[in-house]
One Martini backbone bead per residue (centre of mass of N, CA, C, O) as a GRO file, in nm:
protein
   81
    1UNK     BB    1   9.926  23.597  27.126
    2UNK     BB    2   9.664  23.699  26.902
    3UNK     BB    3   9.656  23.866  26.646
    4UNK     BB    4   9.360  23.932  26.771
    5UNK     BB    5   9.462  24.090  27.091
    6UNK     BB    6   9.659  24.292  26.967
    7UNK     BB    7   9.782  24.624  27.015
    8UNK     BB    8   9.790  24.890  26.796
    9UNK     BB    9  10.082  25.063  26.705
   10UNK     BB   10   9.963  25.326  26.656
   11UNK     BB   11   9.837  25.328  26.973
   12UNK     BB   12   9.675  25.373  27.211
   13UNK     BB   13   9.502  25.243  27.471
   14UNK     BB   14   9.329  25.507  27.426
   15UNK     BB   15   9.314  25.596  27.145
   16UNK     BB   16   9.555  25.755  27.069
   17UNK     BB   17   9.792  25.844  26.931
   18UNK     BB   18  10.179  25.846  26.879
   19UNK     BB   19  10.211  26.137  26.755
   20UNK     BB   20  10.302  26.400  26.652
   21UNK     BB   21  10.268  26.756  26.764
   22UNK     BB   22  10.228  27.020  26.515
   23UNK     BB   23  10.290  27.347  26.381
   24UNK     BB   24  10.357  27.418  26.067
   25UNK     BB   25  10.359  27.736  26.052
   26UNK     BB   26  10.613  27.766  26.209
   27UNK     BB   27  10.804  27.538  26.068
   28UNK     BB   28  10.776  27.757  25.810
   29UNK     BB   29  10.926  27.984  25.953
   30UNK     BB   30  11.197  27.829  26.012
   31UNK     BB   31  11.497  27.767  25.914
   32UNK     BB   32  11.464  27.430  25.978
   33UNK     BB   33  11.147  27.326  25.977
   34UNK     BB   34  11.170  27.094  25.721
   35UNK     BB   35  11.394  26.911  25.857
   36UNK     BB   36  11.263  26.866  26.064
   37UNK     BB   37  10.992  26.712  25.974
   38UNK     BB   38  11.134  26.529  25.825
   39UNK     BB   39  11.250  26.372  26.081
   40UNK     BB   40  10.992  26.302  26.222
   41UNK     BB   41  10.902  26.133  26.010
   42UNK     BB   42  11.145  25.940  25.959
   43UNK     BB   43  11.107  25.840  26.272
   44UNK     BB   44  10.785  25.863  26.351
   45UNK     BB   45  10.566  25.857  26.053
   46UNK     BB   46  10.402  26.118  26.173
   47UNK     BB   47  10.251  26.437  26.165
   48UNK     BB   48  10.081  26.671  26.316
   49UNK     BB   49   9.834  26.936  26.234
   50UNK     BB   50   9.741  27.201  26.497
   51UNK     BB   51   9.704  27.448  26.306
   52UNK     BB   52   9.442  27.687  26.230
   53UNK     BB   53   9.533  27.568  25.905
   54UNK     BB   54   9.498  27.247  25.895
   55UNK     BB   55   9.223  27.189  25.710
   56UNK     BB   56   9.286  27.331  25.445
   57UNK     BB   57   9.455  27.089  25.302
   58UNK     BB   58   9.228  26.921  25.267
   59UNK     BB   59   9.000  27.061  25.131
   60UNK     BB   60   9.180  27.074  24.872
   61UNK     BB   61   9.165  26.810  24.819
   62UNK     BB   62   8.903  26.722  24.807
   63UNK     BB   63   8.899  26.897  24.535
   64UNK     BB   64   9.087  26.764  24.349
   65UNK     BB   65   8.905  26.488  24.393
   66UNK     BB   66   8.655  26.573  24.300
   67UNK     BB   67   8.763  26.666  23.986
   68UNK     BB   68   8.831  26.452  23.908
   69UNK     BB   69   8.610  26.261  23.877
   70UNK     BB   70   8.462  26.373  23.738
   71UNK     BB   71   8.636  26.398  23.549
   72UNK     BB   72   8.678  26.082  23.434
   73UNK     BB   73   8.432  26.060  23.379
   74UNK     BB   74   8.397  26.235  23.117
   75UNK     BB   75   8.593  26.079  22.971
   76UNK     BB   76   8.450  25.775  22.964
   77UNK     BB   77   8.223  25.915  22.835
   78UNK     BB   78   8.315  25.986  22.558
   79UNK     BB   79   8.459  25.725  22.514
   80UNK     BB   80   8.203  25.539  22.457
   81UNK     BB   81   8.047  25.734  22.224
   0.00000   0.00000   0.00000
């Protein structure tokens, strides 16, 4: 089979990912929860957050790199002039 026919190794058939899904904020208030989520990450490559605040911190990324853009521009554009 050519690899342009091969199904992607990170989903399944149906379209759906093939990773581990928990809940961040439980496993860090338990006291191996961070221990546990590194060894998930090690063995199976990436781990979904499915608790009620898991979009949170994607907002907060992408609010610092929308300000790191900015200043970039800021400094490029200082730069020049």
């Amino acid at each position: 089979m050519s690899d342009r026919h091969k199904p992607h190794l990170g989903r399944a058939n149906n379209g759906d990912r093939r990773v581990k899904a928990e809940d961040f904020d439980d496993k860090r208030d338990d006291v191996n929860g961070a221990e546990l989520v590194a060894d998930d990450v090690r063995l199976g490559g990436a781990v979904i957050d499915t608790g009620p605040h898991a979009g949170e911190r994607g907002e907060q990324i992408q609010r610092l790199v929308d300000t790191n853009r900015e200043n970039v521009v800021r400094v490029v554009a200082d730069d020049v002039t």
